[in-house]
C-alpha positions as CSV (number, residue, x, y, z in Angstrom):
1,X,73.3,82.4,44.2
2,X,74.1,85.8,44.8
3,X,71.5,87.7,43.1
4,X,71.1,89.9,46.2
5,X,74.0,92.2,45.1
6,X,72.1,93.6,42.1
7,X,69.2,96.1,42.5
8,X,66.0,96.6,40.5
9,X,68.6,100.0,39.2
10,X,71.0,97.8,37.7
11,X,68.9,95.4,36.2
12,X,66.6,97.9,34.4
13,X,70.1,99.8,33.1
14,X,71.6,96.3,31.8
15,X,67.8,95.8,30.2
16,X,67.7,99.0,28.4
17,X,71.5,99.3,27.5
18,X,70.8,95.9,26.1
19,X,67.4,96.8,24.0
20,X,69.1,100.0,22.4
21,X,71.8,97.8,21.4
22,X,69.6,95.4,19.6
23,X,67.0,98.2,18.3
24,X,70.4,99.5,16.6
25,X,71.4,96.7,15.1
26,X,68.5,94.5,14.5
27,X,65.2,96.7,14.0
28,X,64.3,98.2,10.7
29,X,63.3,101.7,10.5
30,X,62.0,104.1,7.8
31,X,63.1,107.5,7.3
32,X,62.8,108.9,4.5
33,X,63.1,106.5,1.3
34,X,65.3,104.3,3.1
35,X,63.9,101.4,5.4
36,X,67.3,99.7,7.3
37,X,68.4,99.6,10.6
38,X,69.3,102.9,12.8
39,X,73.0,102.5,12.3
40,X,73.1,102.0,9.0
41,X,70.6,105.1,9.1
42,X,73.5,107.3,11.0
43,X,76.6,105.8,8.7
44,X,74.6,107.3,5.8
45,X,74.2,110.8,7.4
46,X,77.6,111.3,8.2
47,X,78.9,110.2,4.5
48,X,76.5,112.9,3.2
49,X,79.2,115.6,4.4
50,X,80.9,117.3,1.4
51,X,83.1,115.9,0.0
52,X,83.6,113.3,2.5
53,X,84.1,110.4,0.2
54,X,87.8,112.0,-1.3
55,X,88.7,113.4,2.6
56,X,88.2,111.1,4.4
57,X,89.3,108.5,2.5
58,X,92.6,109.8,1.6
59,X,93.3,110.4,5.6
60,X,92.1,107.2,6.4
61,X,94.5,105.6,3.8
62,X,97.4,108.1,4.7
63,X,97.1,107.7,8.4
64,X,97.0,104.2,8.5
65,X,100.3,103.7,7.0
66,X,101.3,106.0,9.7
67,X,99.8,103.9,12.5
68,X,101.7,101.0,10.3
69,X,104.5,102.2,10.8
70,X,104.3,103.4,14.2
71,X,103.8,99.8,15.3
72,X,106.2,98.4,13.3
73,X,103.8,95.9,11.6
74,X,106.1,94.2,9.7
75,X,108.9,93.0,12.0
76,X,106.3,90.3,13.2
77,X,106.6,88.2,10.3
78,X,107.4,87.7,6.3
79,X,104.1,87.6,5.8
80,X,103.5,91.0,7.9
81,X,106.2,91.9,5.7
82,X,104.5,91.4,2.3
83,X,101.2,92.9,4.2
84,X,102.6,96.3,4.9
85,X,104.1,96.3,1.5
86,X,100.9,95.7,-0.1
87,X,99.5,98.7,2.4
88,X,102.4,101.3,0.7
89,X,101.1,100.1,-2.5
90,X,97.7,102.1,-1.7
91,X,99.2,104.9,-2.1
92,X,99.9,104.3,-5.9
93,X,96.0,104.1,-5.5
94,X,95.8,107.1,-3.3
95,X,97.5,109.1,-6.4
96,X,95.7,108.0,-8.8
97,X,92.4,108.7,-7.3
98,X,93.3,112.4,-6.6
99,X,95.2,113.2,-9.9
100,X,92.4,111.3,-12.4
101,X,96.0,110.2,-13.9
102,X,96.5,106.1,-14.9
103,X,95.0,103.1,-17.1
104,X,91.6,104.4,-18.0
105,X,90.3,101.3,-16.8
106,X,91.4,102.0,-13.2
107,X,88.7,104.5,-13.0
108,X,85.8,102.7,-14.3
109,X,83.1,102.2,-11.9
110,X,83.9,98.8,-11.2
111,X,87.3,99.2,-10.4
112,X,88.8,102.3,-8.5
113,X,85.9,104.2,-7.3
114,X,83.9,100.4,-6.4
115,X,87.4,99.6,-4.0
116,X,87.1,103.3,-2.6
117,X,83.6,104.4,-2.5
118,X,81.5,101.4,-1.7
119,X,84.2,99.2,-0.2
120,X,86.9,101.0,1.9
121,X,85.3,104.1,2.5
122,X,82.2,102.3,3.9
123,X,83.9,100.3,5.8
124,X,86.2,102.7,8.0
125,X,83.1,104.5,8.2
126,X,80.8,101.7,9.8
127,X,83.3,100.0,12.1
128,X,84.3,103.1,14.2
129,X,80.6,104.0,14.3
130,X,78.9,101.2,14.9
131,X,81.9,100.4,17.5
132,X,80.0,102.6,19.9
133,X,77.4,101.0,19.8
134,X,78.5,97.5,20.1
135,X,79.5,98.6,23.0
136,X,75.8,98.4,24.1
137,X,75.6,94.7,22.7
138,X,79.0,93.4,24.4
139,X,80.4,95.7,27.1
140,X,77.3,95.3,29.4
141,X,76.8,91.6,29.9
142,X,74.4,90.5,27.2
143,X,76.9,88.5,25.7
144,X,77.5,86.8,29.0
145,X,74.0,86.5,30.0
146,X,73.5,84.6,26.3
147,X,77.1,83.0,27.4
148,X,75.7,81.0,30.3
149,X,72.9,79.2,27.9
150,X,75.0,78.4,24.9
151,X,77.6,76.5,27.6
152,X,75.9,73.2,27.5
153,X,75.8,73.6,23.6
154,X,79.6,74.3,23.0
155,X,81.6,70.8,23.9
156,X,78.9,68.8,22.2
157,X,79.2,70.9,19.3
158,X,82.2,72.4,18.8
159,X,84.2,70.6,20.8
160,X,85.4,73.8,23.0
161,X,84.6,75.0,26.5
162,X,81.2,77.1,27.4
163,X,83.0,80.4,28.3
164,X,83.6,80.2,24.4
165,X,80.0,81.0,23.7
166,X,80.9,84.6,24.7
167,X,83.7,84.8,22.2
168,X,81.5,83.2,19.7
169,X,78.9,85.5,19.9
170,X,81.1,88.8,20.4
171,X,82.7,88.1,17.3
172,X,80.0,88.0,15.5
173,X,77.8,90.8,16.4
174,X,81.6,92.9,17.7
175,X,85.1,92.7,16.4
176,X,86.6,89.7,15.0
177,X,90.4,91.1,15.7
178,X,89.5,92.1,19.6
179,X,87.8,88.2,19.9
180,X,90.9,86.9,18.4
181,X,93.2,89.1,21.6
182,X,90.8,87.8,24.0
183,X,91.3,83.8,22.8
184,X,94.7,84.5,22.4
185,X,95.0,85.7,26.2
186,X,92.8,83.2,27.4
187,X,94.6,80.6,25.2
188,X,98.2,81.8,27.0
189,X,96.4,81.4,30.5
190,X,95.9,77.7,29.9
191,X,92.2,77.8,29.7
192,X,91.7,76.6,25.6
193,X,94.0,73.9,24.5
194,X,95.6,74.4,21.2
195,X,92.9,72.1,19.7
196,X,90.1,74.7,21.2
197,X,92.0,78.2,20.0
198,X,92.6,76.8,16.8
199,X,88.8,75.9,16.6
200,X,87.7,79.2,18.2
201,X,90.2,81.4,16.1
202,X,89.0,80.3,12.6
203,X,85.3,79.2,13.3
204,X,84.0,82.2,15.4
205,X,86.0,85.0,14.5
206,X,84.0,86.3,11.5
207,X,83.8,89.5,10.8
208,X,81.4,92.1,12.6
209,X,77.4,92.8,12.0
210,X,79.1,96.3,10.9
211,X,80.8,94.4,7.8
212,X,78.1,92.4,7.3
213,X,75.7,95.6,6.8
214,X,78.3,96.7,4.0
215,X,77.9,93.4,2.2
216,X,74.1,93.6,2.4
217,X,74.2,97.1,1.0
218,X,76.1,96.2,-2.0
219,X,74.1,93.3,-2.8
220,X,70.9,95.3,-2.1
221,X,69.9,93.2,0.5
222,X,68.9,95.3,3.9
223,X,65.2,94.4,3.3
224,X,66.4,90.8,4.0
225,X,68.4,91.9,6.8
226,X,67.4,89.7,9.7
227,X,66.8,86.8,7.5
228,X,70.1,86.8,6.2
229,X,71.8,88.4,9.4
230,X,70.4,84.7,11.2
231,X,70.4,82.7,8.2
232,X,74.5,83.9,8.3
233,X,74.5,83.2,11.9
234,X,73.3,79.8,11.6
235,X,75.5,78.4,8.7
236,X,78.7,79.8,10.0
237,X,78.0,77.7,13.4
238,X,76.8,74.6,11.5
239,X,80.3,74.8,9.0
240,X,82.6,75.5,12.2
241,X,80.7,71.9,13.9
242,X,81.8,70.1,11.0
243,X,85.4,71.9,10.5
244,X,86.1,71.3,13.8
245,X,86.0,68.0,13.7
246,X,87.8,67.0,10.0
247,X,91.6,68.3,9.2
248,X,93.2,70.1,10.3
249,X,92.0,70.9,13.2
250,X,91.0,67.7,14.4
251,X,94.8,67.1,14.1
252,X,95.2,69.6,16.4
253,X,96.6,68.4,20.2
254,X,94.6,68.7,23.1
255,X,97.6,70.5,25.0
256,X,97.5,73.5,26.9
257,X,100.0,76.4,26.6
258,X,102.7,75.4,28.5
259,X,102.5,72.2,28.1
260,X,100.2,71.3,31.2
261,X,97.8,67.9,31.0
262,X,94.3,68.6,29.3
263,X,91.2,69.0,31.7
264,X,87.9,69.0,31.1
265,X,85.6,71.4,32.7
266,X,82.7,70.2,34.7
267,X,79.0,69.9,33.2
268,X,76.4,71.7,35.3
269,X,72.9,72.1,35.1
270,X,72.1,75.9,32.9
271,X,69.4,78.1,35.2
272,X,67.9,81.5,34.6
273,X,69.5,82.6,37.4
274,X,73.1,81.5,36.6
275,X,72.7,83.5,33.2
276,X,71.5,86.5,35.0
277,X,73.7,86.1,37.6
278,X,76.9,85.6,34.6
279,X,75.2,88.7,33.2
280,X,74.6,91.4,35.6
281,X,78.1,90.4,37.1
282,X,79.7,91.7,34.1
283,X,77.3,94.5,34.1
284,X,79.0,95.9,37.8
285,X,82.0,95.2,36.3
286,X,82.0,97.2,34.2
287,X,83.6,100.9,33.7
288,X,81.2,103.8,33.5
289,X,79.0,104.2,30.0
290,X,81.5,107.0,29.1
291,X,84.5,104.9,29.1
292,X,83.6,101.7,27.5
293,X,82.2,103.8,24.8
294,X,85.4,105.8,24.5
295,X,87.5,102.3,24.6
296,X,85.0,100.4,21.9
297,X,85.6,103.8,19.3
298,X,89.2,104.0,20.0
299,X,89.3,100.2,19.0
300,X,87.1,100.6,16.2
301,X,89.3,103.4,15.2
302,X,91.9,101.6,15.2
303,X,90.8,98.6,13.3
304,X,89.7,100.7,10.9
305,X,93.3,102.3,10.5
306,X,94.7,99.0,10.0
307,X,92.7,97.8,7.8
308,X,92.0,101.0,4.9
309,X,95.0,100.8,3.2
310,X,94.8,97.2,2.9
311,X,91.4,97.1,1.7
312,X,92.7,100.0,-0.7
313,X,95.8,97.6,-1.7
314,X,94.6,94.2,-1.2
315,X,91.2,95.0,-3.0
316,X,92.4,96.8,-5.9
317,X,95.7,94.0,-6.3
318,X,92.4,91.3,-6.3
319,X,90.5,93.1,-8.5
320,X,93.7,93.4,-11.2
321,X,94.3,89.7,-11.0
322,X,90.9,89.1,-11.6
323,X,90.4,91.4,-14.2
324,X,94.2,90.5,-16.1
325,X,94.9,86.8,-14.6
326,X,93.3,83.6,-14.5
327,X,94.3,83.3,-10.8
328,X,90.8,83.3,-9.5
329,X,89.1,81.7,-12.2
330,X,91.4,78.9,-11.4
331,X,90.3,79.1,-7.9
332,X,86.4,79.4,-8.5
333,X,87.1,75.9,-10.2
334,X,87.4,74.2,-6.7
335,X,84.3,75.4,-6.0
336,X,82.2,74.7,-9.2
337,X,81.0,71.3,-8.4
338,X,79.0,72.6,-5.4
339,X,77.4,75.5,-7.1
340,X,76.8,73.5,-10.4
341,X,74.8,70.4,-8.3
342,X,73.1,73.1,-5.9
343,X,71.4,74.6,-8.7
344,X,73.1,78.2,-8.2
345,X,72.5,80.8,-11.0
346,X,75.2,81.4,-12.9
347,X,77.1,78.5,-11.2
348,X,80.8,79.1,-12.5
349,X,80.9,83.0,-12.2
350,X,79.4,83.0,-8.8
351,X,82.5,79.6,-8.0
352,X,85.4,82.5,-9.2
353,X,83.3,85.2,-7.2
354,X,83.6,83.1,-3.9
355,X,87.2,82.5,-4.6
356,X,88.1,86.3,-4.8
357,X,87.0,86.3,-0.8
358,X,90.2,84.8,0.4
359,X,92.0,87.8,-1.2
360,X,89.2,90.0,0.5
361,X,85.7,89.1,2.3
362,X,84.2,92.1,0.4
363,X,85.9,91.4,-2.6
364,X,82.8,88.9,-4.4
365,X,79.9,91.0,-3.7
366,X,79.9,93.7,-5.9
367,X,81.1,91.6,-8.7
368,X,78.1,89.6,-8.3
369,X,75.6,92.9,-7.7
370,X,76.9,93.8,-10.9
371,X,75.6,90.8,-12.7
372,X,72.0,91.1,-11.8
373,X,71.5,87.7,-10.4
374,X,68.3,86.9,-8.0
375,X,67.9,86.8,-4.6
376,X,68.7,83.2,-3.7
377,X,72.3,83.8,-5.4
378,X,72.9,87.3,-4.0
379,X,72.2,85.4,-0.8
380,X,74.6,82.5,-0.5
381,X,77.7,85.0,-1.6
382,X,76.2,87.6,1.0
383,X,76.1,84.7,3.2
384,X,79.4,82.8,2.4
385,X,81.7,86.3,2.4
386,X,80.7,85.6,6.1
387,X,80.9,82.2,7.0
388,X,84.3,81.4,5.3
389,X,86.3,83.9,8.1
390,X,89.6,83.6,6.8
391,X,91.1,86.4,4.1
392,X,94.0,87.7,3.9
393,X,93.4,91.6,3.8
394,X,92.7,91.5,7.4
395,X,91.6,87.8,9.7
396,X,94.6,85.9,8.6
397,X,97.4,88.5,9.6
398,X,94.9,89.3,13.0
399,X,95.4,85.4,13.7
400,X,99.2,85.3,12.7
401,X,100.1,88.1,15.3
402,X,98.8,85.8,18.1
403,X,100.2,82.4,19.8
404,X,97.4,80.4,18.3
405,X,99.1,76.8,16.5
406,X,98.0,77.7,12.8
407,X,100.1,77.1,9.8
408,X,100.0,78.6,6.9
409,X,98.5,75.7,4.7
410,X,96.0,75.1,7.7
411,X,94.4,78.6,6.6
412,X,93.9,77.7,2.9
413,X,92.9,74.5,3.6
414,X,90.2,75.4,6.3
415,X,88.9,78.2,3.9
416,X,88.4,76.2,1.4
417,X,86.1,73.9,3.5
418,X,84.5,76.5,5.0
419,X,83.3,78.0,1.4
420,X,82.3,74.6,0.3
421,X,80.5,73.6,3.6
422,X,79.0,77.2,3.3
423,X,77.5,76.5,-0.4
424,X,76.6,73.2,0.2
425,X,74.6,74.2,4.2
426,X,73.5,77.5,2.4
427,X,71.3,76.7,-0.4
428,X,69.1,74.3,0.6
429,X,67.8,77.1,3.5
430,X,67.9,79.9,1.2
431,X,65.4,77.3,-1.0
432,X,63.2,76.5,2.1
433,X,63.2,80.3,2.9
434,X,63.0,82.4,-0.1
435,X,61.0,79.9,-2.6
């Protein structure tokens, strides 16, 4: 072991960069009235600027269409296609929010100003933001350090390699879409099978603690923050064990890339010293402070380009159909058995909540804060707009724009086994924990 290379210097500076990432995401603090963590502290600061609600929500909108154009984000596919259509359709939004002029019912609380205010201007506020300081959490070898102890865990489990413990846990505490490129690029070098992508793609990539801290905002749930940030944590990994081994994916070929013959990688023994040694290699690796931060914004940045005038279109489209369709009524139907025999309250609206998510992830929470249910209940939906990972405002077209062997009926049908898994793992924790 090699150990020698690294200094008492660089392993106090990959200590410390690793404590302020966790104090920032995971340690409650109380100024003023408000008792949440530090970056959900700073997110609320900057949206206190004047006027910053109308501003910078109309450039975020305006200037993602841009970027969606300059990329040419619909020549990758028909469904691309129908995405970017569905982002030009924001601006009908866009208008209508800066002129007062449309349906009245557009502009009641739960409708417009919910979609802009509490969903899309949150969100493109957090992610950029709290980008920098994921970079503390994954761009200094914490999540390789945790890597090298989750490896004996993964094959038995989840039937992929061990170097996917880093993608699992980036994704979850960083960005869902820059965990999808690095499983894509690892995928194309031959080192997942199709089988393993397809498991990694649509059981780890969930969205970001940053997201998550929206949902527990609108659900009024940052007192329960670590319970329910680990309580998510948990679930998700417990429903992608089980998905990963019914169909689809267990259809899925054990085949590499180009074809080569599948190979199993060797089981070793997990030491201390390997974890530090996985860790503080990544760590001289790499760049400077300066530069990661830089890189992690401009990503964040970007993300939240491409995703404002979606959660704009796609958000108010799903609220429309839900508000003048039966669409997701129909849908929350799949779901009503599970709530109905795990005793959730208000078992059928909460069923056509959960089936708004696969329009948009954000999409059931507010219509649940709304309602006024309990704890346990604001819990699970808190908890399951998490765990079910695939929607199609943002995950699904992330996972289409990569190599990855995923049809289009293998997303519905994995989402709807990840939301009933979810319910059905969910509630009897939430029970143990908050009764």
């Amino acid at each position: 072991m090699e150990t020698k290379k690294f200094n008492s210097k660089d392993i106090l500076m990959f200590v410390l960069y690793a404590l302020f990432g966790i104090f920032m995401f995971f340690v409650p603090i109380k100024i003023g009235e408000a008792n949440t963590i530090p970056i959900d502290h700073l997110t609320s600061f900057v949206k206190k600027a004047p006027n910053y609600n109308l501003i910078f929500g109309v450039f975020m909108v305006i200037a993602g269409i841009v970027y969606a154009i300059k990329t040419k984000s619909w020549e990758k596919s028909k469904l691309h296609m129908v995405f970017f259509a569905l982002k030009l359709v924001a601006l009908v939004f866009v208008f209508m929010y800066l002129t007062n002029k449309g349906p009245a019912r557009i502009f009641d609380k739960d409708m417009l100003p919910l979609i802009w205010n509490g969903i899309m201007v949150s969100v493109t506020t957090i992610v950029p933001i709290g980008s920098v300081f994921l970079a503390f959490l994954t761009g200094f070898g914490l999540m390789e350090f945790i890597g090298v102890f989750m490896e004996p865990v993964m094959r038995p489990v989840f039937k992929t390699p061990g170097r996917s413990a880093v993608d699992a846990v980036a994704s979850f505490v960083g960005s869902y879409s820059l965990a999808l490129l690095i499983t894509n690029r690892v995928y194309m070098e031959d080192t997942y099978t199709k089988k393993e992508a397809a498991i990694i793609a649509t059981g780890f990539s969930t969205v970001s603690a940053t997201f998550m801290i929206i949902v527990a905002k609108t659900l009024d749930l940052m007192d329960y923050w670590l319970a329910y940030f680990w309580i998510t944590l948990v679930v998700t990994f417990l429903v992608t064990a089980i998905t990963a081994r019914i169909f689809p994916l267990n259809k899925k070929p054990q085949e590499y890339y180009s074809g080569k013959e599948y190979v199993p990688e060797e089981k070793k023994k997990v030491t201390f010293a390997d974890a530090l040694d996985a860790g503080m290699t990544a760590y001289k690796n790499a760049d400077s402070l300066g530069k990661v931060i830089k890189d992690n914004f401009i990503d964040g940045f970007k993300m939240a380009l491409n995703i404002a005038p979606s959660l704009l279109g796609v958000g108010m489209i799903g609220l429309l159909l839900a508000e003048y369709t039966p669409i997701f009524d129909i849908i929350g139907y799949i779901f009503y058995p599970f709530t109905l025999i795990t005793k959730v309250e208000e078992p059928l609206m909460v069923a056509q909540a959960l089936g708004m998510s696969i329009a948009e992830m954000l999409l059931p929470a507010p219509l649940v804060a709304e309602a006024g249910l309990g704890l346990i209940t604001k819990m699970l939906v808190a908890i399951v707009s998490v765990s079910e990972i695939l929607f199609f405002s943002a995950s699904i077209p992330v996972m289409m724009g990569t190599e990855i062997p995923l049809k289009f009926s293998d997303y519905i049908i994995i989402w709807i086994e990840r939301v009933i898994l979810s319910i059905v793992i969910s509630m009897p924790i939430l029970y143990l924990v908050f009764r």
